[in-house]
Backbone as JSON, one array per atom type, in Angstrom:
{
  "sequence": "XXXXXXXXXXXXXXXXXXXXXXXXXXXXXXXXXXXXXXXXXXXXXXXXXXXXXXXXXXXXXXXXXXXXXXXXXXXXXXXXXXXXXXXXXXXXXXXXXXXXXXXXXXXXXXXXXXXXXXXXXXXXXXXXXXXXXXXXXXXXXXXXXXXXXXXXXXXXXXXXXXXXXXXXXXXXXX",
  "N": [[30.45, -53.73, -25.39], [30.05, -51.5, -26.57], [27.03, -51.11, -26.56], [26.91, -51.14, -23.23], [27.77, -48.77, -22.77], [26.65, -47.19, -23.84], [23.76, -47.23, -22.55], [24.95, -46.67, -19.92], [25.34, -43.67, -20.37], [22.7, -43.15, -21.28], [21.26, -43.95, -18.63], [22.69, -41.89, -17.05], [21.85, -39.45, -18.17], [18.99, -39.8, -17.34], [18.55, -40.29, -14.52], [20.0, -37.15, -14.31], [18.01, -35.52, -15.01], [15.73, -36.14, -13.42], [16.53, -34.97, -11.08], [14.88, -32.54, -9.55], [12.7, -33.71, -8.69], [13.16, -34.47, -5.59], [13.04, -32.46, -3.85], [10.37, -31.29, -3.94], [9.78, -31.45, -2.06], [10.95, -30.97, 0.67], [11.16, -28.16, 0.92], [9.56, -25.64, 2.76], [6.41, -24.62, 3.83], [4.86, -21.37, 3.55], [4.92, -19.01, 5.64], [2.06, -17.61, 7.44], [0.74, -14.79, 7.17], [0.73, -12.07, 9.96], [-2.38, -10.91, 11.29], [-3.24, -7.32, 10.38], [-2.78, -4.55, 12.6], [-4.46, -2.96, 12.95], [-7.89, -1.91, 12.05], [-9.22, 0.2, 9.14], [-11.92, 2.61, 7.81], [-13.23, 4.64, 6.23], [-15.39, 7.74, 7.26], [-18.04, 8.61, 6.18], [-19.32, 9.12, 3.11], [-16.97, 10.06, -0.32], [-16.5, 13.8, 0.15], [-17.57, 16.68, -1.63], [-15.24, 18.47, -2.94], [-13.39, 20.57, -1.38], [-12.17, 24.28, -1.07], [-9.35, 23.45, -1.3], [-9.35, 21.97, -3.66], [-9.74, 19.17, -3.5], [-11.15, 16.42, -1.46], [-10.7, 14.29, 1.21], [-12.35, 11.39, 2.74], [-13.22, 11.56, 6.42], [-11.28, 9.18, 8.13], [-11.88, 6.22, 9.63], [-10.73, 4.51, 12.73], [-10.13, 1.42, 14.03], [-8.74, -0.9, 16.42], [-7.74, -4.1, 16.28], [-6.27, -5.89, 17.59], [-4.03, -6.28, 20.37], [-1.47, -5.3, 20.27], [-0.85, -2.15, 20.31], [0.04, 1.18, 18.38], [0.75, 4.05, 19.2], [1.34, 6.41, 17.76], [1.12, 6.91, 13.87], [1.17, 7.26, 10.55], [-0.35, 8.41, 7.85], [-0.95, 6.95, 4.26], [-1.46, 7.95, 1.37], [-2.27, 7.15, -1.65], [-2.06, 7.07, -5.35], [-4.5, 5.45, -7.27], [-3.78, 4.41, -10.2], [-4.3, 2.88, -12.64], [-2.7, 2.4, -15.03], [-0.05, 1.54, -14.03], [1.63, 3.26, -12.38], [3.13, 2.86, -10.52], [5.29, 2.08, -10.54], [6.89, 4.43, -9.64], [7.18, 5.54, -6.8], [7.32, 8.13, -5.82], [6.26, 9.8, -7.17], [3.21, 8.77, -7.03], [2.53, 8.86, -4.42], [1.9, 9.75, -1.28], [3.23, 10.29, 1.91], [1.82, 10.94, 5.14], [2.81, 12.97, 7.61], [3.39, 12.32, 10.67], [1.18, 10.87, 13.05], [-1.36, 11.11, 16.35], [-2.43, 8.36, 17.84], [-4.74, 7.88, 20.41], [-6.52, 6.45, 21.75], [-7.76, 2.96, 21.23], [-9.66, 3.04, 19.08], [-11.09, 5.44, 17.26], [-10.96, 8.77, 15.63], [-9.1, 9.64, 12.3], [-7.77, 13.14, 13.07], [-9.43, 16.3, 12.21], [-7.87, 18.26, 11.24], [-5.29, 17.27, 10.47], [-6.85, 15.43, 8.39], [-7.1, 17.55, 6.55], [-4.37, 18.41, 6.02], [-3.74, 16.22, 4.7], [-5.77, 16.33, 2.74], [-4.6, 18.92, 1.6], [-2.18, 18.28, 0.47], [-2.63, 16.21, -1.24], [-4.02, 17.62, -3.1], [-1.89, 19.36, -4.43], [-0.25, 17.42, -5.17], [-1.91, 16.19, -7.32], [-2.72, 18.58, -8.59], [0.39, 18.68, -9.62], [0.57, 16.98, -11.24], [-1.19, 17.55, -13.05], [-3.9, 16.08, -12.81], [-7.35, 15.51, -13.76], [-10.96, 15.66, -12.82], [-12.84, 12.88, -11.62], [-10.84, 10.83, -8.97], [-9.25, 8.26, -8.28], [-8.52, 7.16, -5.32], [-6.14, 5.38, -3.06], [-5.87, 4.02, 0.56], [-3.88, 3.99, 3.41], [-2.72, 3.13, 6.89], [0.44, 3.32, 8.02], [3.41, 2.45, 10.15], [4.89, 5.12, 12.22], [6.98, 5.0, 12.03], [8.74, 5.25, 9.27], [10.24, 5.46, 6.6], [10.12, 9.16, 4.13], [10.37, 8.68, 1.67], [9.81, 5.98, 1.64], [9.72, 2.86, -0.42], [7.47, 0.37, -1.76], [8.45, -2.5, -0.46], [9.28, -1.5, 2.06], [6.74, -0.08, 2.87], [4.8, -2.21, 2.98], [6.0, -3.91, 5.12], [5.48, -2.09, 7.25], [3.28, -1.97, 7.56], [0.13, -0.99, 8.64], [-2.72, -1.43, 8.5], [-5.0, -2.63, 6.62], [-5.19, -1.83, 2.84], [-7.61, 0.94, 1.68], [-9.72, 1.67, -0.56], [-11.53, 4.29, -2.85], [-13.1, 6.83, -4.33], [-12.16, 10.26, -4.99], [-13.47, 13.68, -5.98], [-11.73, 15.6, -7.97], [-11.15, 19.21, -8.18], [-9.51, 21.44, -9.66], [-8.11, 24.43, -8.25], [-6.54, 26.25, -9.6], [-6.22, 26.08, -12.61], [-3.79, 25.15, -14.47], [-3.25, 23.18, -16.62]],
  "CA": [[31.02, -52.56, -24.78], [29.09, -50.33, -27.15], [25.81, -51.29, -25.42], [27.14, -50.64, -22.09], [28.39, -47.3, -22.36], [25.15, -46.18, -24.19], [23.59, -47.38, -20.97], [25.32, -45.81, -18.83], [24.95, -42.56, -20.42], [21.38, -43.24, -20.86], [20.81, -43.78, -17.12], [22.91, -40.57, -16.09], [20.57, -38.38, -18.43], [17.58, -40.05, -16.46], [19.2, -39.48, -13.36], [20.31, -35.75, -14.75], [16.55, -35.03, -15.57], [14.75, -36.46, -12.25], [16.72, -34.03, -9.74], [14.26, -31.66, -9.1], [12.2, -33.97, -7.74], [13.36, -34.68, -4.39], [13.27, -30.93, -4.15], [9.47, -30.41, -3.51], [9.02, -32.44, -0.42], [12.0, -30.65, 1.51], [10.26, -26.83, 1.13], [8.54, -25.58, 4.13], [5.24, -23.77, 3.45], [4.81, -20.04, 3.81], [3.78, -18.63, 7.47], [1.07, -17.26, 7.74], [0.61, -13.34, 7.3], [-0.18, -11.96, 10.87], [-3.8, -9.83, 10.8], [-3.24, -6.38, 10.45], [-3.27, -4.84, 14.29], [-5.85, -1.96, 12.68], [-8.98, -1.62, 10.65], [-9.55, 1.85, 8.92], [-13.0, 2.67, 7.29], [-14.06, 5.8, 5.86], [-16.04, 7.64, 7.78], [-18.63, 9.41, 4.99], [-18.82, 9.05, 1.56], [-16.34, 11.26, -0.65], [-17.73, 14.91, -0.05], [-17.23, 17.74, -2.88], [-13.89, 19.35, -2.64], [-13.48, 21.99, -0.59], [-11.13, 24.92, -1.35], [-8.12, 23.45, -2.09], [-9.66, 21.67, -5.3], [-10.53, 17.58, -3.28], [-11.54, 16.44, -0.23], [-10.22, 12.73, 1.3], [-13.5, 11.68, 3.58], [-12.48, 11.2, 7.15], [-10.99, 7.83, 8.55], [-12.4, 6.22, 11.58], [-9.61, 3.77, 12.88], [-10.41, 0.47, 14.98], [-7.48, -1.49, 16.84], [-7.83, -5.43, 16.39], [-5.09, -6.54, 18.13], [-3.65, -5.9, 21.82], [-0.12, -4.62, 20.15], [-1.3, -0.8, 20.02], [0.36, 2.01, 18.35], [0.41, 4.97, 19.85], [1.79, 7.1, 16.72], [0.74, 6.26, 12.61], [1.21, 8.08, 9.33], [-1.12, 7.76, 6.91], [-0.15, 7.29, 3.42], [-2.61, 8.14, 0.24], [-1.47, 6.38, -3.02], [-2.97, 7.25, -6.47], [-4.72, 4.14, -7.77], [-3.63, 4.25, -11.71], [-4.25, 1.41, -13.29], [-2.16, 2.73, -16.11], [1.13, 0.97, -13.62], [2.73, 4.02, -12.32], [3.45, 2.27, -9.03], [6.57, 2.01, -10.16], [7.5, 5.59, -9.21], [6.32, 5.77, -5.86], [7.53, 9.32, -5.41], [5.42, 10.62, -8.25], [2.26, 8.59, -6.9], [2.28, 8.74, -3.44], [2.15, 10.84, -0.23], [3.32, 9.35, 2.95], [1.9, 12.26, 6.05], [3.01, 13.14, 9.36], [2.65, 11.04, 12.27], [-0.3, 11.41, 13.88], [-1.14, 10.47, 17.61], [-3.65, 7.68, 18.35], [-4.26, 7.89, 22.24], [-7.17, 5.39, 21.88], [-8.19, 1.91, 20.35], [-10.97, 3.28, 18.07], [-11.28, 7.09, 16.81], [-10.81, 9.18, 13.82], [-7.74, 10.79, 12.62], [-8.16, 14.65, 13.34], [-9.87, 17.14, 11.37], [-6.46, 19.45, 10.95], [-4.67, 16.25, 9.59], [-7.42, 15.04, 6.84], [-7.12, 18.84, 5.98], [-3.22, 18.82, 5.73], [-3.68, 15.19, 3.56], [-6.6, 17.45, 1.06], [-3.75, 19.81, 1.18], [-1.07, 17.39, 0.18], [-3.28, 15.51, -2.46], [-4.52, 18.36, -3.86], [-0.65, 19.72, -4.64], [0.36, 16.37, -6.04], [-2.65, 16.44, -8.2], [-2.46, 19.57, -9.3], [1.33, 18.9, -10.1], [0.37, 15.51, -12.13], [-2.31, 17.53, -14.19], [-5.19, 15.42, -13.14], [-8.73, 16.16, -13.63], [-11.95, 15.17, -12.84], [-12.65, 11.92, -10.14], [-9.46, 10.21, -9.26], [-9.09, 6.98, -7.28], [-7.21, 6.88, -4.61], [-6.24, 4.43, -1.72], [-5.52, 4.78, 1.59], [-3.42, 2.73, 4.35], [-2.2, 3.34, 7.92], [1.75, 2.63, 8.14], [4.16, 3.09, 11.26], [5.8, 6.31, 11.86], [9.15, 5.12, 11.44], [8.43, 4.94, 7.63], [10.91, 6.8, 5.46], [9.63, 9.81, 3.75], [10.5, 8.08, 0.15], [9.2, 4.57, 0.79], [9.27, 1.74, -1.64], [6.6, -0.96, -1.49], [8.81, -3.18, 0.47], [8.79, -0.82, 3.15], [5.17, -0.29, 3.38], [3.81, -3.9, 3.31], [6.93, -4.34, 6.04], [5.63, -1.02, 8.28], [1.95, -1.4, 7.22], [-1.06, -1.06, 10.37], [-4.06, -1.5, 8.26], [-5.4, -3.01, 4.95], [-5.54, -0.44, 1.96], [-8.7, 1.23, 1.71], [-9.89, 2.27, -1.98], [-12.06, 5.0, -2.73], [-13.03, 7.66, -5.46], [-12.57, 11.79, -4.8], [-13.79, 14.66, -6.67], [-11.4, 17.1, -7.75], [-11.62, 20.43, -9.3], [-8.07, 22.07, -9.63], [-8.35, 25.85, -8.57], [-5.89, 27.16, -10.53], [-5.98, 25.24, -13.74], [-2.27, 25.4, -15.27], [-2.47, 22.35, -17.78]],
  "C": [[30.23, -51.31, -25.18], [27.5, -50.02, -26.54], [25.88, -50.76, -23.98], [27.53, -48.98, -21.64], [26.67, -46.32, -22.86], [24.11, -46.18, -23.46], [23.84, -47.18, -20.14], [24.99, -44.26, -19.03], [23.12, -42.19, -20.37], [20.59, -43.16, -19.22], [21.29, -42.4, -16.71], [22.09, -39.79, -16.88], [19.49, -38.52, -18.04], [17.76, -39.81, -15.47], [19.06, -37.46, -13.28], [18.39, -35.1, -14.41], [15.41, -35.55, -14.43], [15.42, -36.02, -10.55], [16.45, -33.05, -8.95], [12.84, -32.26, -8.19], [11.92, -34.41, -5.98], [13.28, -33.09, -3.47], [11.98, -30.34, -3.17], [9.13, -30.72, -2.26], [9.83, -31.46, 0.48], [11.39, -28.85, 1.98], [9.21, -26.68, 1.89], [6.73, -24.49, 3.36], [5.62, -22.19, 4.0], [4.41, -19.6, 4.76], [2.97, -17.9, 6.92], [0.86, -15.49, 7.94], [-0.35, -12.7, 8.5], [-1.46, -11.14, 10.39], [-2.77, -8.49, 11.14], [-3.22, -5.69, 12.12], [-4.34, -3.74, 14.11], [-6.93, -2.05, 11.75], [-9.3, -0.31, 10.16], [-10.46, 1.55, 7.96], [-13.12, 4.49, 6.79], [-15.35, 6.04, 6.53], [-17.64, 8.47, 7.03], [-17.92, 9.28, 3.59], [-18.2, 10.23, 0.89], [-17.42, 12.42, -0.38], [-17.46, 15.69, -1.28], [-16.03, 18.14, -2.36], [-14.05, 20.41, -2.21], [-12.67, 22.87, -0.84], [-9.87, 24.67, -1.83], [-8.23, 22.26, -3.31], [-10.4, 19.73, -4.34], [-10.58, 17.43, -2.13], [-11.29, 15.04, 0.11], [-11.47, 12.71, 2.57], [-12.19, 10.91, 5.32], [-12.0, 9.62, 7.41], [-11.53, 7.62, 9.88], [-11.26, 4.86, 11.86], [-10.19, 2.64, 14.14], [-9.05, -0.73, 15.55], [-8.42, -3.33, 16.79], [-7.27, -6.45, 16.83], [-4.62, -6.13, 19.54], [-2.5, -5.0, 21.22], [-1.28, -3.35, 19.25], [-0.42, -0.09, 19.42], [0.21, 3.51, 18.72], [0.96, 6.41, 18.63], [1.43, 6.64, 15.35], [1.36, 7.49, 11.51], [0.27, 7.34, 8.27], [-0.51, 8.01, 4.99], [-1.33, 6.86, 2.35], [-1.73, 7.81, -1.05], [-2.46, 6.85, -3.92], [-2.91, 5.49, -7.01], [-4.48, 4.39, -9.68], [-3.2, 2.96, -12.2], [-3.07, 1.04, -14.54], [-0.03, 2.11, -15.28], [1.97, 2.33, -13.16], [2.91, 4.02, -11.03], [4.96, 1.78, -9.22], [7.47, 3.2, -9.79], [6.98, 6.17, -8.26], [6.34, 7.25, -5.53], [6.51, 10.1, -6.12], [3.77, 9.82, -7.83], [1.35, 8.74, -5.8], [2.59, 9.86, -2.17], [2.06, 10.26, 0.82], [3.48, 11.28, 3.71], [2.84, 12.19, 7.19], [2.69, 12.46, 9.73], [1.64, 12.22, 13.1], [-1.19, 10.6, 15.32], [-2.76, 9.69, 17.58], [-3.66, 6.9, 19.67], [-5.53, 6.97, 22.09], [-7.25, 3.91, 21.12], [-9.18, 2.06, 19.44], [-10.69, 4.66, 18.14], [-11.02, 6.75, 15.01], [-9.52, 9.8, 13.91], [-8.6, 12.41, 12.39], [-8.29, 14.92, 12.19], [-8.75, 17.95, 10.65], [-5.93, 18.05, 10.35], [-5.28, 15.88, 8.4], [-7.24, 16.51, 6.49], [-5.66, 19.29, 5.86], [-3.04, 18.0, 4.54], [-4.57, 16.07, 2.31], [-5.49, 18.27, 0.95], [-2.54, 19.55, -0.24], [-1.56, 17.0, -1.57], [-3.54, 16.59, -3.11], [-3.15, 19.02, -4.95], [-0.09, 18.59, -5.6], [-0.52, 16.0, -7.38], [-2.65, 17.51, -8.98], [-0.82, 19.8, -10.15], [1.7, 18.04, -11.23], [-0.26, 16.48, -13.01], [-3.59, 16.43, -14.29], [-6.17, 15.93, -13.14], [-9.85, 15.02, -13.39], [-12.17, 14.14, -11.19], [-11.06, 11.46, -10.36], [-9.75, 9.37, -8.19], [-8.05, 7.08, -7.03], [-6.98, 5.61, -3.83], [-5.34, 4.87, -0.62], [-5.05, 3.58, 2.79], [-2.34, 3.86, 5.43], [-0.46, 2.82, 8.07], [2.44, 3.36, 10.02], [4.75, 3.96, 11.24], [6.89, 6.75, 11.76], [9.35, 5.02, 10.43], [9.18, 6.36, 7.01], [9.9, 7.84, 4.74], [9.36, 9.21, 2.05], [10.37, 6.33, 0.08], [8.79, 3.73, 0.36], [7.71, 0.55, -0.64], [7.07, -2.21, -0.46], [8.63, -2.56, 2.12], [7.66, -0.59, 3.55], [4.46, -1.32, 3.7], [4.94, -3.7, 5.07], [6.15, -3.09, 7.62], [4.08, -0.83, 8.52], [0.87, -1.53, 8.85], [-2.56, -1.73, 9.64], [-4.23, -1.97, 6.89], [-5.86, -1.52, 4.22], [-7.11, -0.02, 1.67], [-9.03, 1.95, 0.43], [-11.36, 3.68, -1.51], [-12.16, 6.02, -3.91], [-13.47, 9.48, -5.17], [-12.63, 12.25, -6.22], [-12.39, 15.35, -6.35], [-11.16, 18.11, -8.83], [-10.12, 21.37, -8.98], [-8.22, 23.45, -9.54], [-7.75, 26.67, -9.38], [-5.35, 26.55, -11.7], [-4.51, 26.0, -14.34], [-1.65, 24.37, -16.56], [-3.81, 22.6, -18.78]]
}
């Protein structure tokens, strides 16, 4: 009797301990992340900062897909390696929508000159100096003003585009 029961429990802890295997077969694979429907390039290498302390070089924008947008916002992230992507408000600047009436162009001159505006303000309110790496990605212009990372991958147009500006803070305050 003593044999039998210590055999039985023996089997249900082998049992117990081989139920995760039926497990992996049943899980579907991951789809497939469509392409992007844009490509954005820089169109010139950083230039010197211009008046309001940095300068973001223009974008030239290429459509890769039939589904067009006809509206974007572009949104400039500070690259800090130092992890402060967890406070997107303090890293990031999501612009205006901005109209793209073709499949290829640039965004306008008055827009990269509202984004140097922008960056330059959020930089200057961080206390950075010197170069600073940024990056740069096209999102849809239904994109909250405040957001998160889920929202951007979810709203995104274009792969992030890295890059390194000059900037010189005009009115040093730190």
């Amino acid at each position: 009797m003593k044999s039998a029961m210590i055999l039985a429990i023996g089997g249900l802890a082998f049992l117990a301990g081989c139920g995760e295997m039926g497990d992996t077969a049943a899980k579907a694979p991951a789809p497939a992340k469509p392409k992007d429907p844009y490509h954005i390039e820089f169109a010139t290498a950083a230039a010197k900062p211009n008046p309001t302390g940095v300068t973001i070089p223009g974008i030239n924008y290429t459509a890769v897909s039939k589904s067009l947008e006809k509206r974007a916002v572009l949104l400039v992230r500070l690259d800090n390696p130092s992890g402060a992507n967890d406070q997107p408000a303090l890293n990031q600047m999501i612009m205006g929508p901005v109209d793209m009436p073709d499949a290829s162009g640039s965004l306008p001159s008055g827009y990269m000159e509202l984004a140097d505006k922008g960056l330059a303000k959020m930089l200057a309110d961080g206390c950075k100096k010197g170069p600073v790496k940024i990056k740069v990605v096209l999102v849809r212009s239904s994109i909250k003003p405040d957001a998160g990372d889920g929202e951007i991958d979810a709203k995104r147009l274009s792969d992030w585009i890295p890059t390194e500006v000059a900037y010189k803070n005009p009115h040093p305050k730190c």
